[in-house]
ZAPAMI-836770 format. One record per residue: residue number from 1; x, y, z of N, C-alpha, C, O in turn. Coordinates in nm, 2 decimals, decimal comma. Atoms other than C-alpha are relative to their C-alpha. Example, Ala and Ser with C-alpha at 12.3 -4.5 7.8 and 13.67 -1.06 7.14 Angstrom:
{rec 1 {0,09 -0,12 0,00} {1,23 -0,45 0,78} {0,09 0,12 0,00} {0,19 0,12 0,07}}
{rec 2 {-0,09 -0,11 0,00} {1,37 -0,11 0,71} {-0,08 0,11 0,08} {-0,03 0,22 0,09}}
! end
This chain:
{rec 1 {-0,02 -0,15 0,02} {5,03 -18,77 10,13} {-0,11 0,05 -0,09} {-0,15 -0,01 -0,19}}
{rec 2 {0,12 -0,05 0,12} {4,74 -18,55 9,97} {0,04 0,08 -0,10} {0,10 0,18 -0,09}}
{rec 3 {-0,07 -0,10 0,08} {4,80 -18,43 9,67} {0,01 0,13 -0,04} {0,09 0,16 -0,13}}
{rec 4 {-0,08 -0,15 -0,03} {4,80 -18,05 9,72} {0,09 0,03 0,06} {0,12 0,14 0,11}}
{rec 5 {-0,12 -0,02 -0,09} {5,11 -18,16 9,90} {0,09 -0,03 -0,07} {0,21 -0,03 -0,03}}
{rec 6 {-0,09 0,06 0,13} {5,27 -18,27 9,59} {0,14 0,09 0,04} {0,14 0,12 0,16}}
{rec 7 {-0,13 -0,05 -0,05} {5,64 -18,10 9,63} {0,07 0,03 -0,13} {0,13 0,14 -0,13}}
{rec 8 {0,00 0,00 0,21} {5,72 -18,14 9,19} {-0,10 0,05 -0,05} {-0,18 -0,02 -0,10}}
{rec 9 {0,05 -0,08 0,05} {5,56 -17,87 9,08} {-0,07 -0,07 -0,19} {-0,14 0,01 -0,26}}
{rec 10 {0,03 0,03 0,12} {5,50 -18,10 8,72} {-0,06 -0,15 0,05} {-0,07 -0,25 -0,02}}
{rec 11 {0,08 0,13 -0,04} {5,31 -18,36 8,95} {-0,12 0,08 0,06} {-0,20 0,00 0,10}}
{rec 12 {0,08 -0,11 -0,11} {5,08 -18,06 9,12} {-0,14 -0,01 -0,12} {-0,14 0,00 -0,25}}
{rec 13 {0,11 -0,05 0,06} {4,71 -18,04 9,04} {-0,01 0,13 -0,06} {-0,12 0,16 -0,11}}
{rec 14 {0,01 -0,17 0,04} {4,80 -17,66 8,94} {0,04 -0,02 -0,14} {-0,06 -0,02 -0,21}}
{rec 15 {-0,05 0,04 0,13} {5,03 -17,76 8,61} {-0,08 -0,14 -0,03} {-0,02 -0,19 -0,12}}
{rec 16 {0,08 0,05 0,02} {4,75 -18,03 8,59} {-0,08 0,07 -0,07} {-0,08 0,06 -0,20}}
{rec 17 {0,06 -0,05 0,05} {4,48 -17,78 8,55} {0,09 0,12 -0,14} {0,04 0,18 -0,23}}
{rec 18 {-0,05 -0,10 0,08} {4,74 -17,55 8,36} {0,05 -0,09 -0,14} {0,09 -0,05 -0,25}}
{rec 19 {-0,05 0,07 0,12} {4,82 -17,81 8,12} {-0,16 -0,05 -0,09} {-0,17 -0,10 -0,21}}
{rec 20 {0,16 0,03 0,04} {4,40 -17,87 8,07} {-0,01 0,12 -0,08} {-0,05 0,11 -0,20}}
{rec 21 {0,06 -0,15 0,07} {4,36 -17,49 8,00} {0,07 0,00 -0,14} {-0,01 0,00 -0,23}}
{rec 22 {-0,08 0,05 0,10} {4,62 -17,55 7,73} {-0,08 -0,09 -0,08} {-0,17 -0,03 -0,15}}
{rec 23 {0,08 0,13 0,11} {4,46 -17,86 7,55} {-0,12 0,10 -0,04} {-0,15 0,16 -0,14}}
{rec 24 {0,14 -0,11 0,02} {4,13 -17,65 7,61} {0,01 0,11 -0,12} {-0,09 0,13 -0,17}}
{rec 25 {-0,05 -0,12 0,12} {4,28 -17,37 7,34} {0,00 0,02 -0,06} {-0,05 0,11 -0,13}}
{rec 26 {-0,02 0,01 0,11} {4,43 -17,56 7,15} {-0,13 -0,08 -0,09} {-0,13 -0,07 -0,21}}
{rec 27 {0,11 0,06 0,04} {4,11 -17,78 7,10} {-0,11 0,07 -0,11} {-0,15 0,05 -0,22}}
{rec 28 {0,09 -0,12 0,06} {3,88 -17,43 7,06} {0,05 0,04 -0,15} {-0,02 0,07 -0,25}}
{rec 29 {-0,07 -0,07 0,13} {4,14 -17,31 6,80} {-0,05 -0,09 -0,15} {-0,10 -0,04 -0,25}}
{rec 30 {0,02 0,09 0,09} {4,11 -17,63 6,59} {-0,13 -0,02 -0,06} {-0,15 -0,05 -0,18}}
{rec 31 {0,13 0,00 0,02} {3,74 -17,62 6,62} {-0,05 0,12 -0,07} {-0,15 0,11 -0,15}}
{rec 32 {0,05 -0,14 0,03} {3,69 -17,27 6,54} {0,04 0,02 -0,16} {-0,01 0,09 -0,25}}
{rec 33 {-0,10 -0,02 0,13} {3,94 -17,33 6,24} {-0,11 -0,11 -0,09} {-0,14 -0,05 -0,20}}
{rec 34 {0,08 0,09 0,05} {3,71 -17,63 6,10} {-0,15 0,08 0,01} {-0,23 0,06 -0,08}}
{rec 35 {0,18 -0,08 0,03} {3,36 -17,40 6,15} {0,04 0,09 -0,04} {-0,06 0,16 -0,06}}
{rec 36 {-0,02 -0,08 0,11} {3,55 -17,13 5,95} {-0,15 0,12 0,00} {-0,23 0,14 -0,09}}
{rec 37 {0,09 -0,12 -0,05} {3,32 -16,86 6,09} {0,04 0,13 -0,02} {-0,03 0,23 -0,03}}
{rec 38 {-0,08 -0,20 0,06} {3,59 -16,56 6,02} {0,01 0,05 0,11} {0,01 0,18 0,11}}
{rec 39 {-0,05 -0,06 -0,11} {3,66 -16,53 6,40} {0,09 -0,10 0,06} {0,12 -0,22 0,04}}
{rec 40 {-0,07 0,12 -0,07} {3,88 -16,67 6,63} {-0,05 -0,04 0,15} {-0,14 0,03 0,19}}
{rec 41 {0,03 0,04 -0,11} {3,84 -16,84 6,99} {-0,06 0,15 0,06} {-0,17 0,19 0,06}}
{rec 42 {0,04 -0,13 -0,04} {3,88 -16,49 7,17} {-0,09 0,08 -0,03} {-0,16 0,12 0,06}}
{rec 43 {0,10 -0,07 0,05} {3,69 -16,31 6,95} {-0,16 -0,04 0,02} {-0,25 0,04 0,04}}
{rec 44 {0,15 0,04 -0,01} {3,38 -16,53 6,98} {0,02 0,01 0,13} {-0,03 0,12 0,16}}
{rec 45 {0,03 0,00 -0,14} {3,43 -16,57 7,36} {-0,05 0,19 0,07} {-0,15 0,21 0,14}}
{rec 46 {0,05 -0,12 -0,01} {3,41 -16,16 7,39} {-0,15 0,06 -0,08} {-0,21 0,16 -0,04}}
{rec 47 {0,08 -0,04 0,07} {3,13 -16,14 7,11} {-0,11 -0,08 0,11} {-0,22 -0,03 0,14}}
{rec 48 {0,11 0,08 -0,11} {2,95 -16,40 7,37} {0,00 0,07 0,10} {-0,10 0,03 0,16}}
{rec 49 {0,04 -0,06 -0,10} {2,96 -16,19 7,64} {0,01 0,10 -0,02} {0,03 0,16 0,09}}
{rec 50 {0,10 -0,08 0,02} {2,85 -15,92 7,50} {-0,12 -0,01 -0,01} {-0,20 0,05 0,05}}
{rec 51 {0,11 0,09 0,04} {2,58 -16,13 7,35} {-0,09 0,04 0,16} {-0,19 0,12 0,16}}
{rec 52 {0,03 0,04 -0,13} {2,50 -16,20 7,76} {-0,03 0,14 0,05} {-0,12 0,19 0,11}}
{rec 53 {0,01 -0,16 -0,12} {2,56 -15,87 7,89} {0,00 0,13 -0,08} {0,09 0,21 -0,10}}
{rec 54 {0,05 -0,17 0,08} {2,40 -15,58 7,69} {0,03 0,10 0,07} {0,06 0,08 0,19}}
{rec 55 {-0,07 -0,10 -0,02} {2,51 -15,27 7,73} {0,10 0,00 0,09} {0,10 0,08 0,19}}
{rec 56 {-0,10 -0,02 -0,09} {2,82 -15,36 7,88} {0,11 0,08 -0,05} {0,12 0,10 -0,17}}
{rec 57 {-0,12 -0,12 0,08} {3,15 -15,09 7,88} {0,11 -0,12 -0,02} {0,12 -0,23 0,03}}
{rec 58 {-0,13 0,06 0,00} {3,47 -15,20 7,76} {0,08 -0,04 0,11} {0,14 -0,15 0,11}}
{rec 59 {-0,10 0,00 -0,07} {3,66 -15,16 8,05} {-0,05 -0,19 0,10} {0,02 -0,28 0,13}}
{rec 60 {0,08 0,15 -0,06} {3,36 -15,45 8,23} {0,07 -0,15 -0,06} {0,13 -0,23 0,00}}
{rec 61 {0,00 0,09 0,12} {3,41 -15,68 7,92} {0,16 -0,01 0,02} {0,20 -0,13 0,00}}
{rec 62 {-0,14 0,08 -0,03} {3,80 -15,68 8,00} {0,00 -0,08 0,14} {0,08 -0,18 0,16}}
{rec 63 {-0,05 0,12 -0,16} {3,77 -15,84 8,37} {-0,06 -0,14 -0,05} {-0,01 -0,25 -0,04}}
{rec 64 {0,14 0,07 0,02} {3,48 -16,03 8,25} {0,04 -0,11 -0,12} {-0,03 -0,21 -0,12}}
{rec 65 {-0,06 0,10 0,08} {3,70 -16,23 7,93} {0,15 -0,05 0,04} {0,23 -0,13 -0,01}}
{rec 66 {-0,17 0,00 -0,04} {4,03 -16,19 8,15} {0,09 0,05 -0,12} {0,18 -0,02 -0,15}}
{rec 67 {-0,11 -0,08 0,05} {4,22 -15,93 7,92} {0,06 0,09 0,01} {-0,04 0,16 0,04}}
{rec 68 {0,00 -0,10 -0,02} {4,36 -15,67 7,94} {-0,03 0,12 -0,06} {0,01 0,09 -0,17}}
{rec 69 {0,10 -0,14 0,04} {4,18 -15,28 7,82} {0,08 -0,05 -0,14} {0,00 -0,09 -0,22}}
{rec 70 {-0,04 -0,01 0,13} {4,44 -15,32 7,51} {-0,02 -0,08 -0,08} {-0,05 -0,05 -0,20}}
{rec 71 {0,05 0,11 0,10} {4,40 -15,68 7,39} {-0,18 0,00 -0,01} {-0,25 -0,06 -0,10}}
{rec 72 {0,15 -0,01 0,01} {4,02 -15,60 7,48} {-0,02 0,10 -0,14} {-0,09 0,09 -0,24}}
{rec 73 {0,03 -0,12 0,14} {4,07 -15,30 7,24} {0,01 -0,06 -0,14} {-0,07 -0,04 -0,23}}
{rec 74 {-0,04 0,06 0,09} {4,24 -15,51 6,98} {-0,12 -0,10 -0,07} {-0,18 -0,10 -0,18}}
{rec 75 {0,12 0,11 0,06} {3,99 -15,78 6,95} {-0,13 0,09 -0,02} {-0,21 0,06 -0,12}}
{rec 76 {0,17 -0,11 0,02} {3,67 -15,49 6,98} {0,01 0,03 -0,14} {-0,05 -0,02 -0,23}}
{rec 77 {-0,01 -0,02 0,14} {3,83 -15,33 6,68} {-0,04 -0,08 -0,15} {-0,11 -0,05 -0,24}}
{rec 78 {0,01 0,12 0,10} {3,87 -15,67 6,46} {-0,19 -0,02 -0,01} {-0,26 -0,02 -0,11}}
{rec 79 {0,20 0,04 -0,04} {3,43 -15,72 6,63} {-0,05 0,11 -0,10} {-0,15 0,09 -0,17}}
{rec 80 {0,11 -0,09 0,09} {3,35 -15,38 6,46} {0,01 0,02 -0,13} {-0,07 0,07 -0,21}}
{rec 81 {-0,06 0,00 0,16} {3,54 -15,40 6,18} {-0,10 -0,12 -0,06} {-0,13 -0,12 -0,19}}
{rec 82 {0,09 0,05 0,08} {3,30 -15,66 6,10} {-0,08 -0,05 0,01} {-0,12 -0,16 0,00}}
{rec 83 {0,14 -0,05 -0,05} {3,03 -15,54 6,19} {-0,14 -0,09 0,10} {-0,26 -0,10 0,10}}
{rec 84 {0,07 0,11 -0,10} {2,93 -15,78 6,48} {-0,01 0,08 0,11} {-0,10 0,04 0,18}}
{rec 85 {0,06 -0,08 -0,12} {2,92 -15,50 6,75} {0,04 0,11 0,00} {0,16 0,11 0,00}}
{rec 86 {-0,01 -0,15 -0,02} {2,91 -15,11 6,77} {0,06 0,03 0,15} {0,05 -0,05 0,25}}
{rec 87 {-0,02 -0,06 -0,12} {3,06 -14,90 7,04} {-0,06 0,13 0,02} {-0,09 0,19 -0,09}}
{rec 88 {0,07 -0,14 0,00} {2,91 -14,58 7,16} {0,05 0,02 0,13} {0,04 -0,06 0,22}}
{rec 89 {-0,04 -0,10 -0,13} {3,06 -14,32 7,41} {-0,11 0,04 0,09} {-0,19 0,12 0,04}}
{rec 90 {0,05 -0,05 -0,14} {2,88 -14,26 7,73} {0,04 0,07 0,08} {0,16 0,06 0,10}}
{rec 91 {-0,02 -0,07 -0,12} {2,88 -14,07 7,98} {-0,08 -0,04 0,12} {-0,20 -0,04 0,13}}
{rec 92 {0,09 0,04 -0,06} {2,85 -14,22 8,30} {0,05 0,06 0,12} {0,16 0,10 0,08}}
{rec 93 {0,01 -0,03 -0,11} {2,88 -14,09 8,66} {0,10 0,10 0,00} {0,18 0,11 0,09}}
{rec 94 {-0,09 -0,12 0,06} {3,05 -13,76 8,45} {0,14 -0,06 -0,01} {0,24 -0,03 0,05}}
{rec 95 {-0,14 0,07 0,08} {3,32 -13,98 8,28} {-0,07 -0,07 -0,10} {-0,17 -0,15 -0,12}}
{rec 96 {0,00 0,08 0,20} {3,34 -14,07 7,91} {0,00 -0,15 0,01} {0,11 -0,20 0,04}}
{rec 97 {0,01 0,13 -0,01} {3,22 -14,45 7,91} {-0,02 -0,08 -0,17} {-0,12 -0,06 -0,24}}
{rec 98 {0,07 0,04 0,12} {3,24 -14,65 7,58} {-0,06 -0,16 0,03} {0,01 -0,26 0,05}}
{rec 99 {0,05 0,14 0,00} {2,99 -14,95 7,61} {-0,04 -0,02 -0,18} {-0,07 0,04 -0,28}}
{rec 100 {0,01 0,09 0,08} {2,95 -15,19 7,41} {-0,12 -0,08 -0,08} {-0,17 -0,16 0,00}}
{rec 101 {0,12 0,06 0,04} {2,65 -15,35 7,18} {0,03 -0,09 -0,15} {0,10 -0,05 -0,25}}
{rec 102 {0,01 0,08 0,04} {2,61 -15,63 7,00} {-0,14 0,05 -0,16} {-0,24 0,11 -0,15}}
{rec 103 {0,07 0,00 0,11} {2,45 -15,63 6,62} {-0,06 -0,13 -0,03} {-0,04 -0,25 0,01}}
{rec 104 {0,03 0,13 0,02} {2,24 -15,82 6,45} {0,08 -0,10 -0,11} {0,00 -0,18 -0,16}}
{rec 105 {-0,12 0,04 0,08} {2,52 -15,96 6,24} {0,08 -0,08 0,14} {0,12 -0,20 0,13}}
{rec 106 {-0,04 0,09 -0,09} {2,64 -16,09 6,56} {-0,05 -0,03 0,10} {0,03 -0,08 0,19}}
{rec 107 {0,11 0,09 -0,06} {2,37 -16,20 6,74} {-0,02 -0,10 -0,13} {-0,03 -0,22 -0,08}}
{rec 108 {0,02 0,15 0,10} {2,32 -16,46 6,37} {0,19 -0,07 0,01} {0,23 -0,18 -0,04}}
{rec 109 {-0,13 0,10 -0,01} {2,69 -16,57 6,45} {0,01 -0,07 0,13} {0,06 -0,18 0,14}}
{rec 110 {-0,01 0,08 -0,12} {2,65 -16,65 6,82} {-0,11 -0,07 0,00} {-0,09 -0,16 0,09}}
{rec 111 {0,12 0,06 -0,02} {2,27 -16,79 6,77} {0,06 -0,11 -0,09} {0,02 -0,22 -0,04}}
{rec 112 {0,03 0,09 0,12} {2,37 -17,00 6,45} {0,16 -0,09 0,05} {0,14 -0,20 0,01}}
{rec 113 {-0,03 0,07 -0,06} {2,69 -17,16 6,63} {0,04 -0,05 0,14} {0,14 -0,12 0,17}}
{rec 114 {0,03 0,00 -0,15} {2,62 -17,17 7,00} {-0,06 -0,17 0,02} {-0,02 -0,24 0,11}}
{rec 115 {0,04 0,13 0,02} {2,47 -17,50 6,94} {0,12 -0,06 -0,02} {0,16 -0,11 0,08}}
{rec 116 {-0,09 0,11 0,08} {2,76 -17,68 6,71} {0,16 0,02 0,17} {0,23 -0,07 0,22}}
{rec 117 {-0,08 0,00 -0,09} {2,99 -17,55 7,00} {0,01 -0,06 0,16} {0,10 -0,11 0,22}}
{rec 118 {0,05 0,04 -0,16} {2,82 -17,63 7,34} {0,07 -0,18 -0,08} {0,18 -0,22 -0,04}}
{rec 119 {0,01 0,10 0,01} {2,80 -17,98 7,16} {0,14 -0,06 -0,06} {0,17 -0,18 -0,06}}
{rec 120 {-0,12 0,04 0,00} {3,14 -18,00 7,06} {0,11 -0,03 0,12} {0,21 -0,10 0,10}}
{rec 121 {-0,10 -0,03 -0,11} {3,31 -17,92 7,40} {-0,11 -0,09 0,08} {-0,04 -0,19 0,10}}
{rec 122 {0,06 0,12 -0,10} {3,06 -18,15 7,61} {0,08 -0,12 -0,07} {0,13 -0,18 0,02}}
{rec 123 {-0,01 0,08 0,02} {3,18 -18,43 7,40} {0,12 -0,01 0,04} {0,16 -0,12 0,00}}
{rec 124 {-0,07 0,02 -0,10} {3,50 -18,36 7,63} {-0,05 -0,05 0,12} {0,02 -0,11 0,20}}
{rec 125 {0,05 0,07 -0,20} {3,30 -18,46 7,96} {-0,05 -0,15 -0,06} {-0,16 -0,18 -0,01}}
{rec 126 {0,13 0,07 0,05} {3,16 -18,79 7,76} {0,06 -0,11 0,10} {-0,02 -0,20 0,14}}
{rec 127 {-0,07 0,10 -0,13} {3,40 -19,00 8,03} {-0,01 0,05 0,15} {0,03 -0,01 0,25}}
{rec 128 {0,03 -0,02 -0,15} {3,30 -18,81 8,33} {-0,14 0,03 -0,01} {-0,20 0,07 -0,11}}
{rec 129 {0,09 0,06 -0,04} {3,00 -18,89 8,51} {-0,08 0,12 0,05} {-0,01 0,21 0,10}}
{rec 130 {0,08 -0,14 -0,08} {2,72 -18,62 8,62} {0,06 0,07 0,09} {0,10 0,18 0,10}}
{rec 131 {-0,04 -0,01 -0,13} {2,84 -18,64 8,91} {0,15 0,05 0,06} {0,16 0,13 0,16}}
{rec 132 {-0,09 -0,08 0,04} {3,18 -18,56 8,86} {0,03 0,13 -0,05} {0,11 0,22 -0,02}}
{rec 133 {-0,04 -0,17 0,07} {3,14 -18,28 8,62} {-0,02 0,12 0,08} {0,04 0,23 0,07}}
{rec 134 {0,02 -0,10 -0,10} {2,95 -18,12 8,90} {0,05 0,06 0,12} {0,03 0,17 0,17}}
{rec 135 {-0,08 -0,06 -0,06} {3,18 -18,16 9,14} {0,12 0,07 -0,04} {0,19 0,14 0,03}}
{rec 136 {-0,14 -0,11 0,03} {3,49 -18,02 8,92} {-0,08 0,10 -0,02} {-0,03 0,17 0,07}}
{rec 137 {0,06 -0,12 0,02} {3,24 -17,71 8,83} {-0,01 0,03 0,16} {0,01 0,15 0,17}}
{rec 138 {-0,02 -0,06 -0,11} {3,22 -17,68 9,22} {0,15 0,07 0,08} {0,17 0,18 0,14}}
{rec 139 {-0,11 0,02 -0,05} {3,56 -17,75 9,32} {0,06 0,17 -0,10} {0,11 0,27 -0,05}}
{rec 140 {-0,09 -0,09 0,07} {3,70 -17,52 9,04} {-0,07 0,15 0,03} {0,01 0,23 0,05}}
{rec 141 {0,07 -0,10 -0,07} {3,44 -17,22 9,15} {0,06 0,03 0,11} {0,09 0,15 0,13}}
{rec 142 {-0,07 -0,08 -0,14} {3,60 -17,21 9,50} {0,11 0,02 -0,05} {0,16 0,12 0,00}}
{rec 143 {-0,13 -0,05 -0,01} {3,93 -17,21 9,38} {0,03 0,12 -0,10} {0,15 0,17 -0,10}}
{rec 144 {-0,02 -0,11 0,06} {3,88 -16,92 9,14} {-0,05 0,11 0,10} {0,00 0,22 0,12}}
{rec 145 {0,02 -0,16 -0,13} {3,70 -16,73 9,44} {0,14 0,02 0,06} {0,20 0,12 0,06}}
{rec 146 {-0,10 0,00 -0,09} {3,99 -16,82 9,66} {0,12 0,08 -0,08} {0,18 0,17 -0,03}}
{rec 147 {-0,09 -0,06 0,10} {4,23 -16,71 9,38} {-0,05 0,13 0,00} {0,05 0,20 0,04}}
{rec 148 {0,04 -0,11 0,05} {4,06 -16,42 9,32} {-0,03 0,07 0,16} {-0,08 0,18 0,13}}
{rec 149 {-0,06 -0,06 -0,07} {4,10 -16,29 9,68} {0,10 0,02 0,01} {0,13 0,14 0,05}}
{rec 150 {-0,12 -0,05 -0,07} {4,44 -16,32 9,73} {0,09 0,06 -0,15} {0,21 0,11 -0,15}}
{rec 151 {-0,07 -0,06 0,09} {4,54 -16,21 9,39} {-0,02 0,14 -0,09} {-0,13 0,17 -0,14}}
{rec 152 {0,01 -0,14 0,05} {4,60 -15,86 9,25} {-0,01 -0,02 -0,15} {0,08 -0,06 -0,22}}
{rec 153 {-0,03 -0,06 0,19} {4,53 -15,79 8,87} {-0,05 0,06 -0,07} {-0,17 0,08 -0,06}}
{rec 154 {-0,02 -0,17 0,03} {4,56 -15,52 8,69} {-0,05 -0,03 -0,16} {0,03 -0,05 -0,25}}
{rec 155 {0,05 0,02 0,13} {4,30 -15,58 8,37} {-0,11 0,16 -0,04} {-0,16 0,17 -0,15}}
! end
């Protein structure tokens, strides 16, 4: 039998990968808590894609971390409150846009641990093989496309 035919939903590659994203979290959390940086997981993952994506709006920056407008708002607040990124109202195709920009206060927090991080979370692949990692980075790419046609969400 192949195992996307599994039938026990707590034998299924799905609560597989859903019990990974888990570990994955809690891992970040622990790490983030030992580099004592004065942010948390979320926080740096939104301050990094701002980082990436200059002048992006809020509303982008929620599909784009998977949150929704309010916990995006939540975590922005906590970013400007200390003083890692400004917002500024726009006007864009005659609607009020607030994007988003990154300081240099947080451009020296994502340049000065962007390193300690990458090299922390690779030393999760240190048992899978090039060749592996590249096909789970393939495999999991189609299934977030595929996911991401047939599912509605409202971020």
């Amino acid at each position: 039998m192949r195992e996307k035919e599994t039938c026990h939903y707590t034998e299924s590659i799905i609560y597989l990968m859903e019990q990974t994203a888990i570990y994955f979290k809690i891992k970040g959390a622990q790490f983030f808590n030992q580099l004592n940086i004065g942010i948390t997981v979320d926080q740096f993952v939104a301050l990094d894609a701002i980082y990436a994506n200059d002048d992006i709006c809020q509303r982008d920056l929620s599909k784009l971390i998977l949150k929704d407008r309010s916990n995006t708002g939540r975590i922005l607040n906590i970013l400007e409150e200390k003083g890692f990124i400004k917002r500024v109202a726009e006007t864009k195709n005659n609607r009020l846009v607030k994007k988003v920009y990154i300081t240099k206060k947080g451009k020296k927090i994502i340049e000065e641990n962007q390193v300690k991080l990458t090299t922390a979370f690779l030393k999760v692949f240190d048992d899978v093989s090039e060749e592996e990692f590249t096909n789970l980075r393939k495999t999991l790419g189609k299934l977030k496309e595929s996911l991401s046609k047939t599912t509605n969400i409202q971020i």
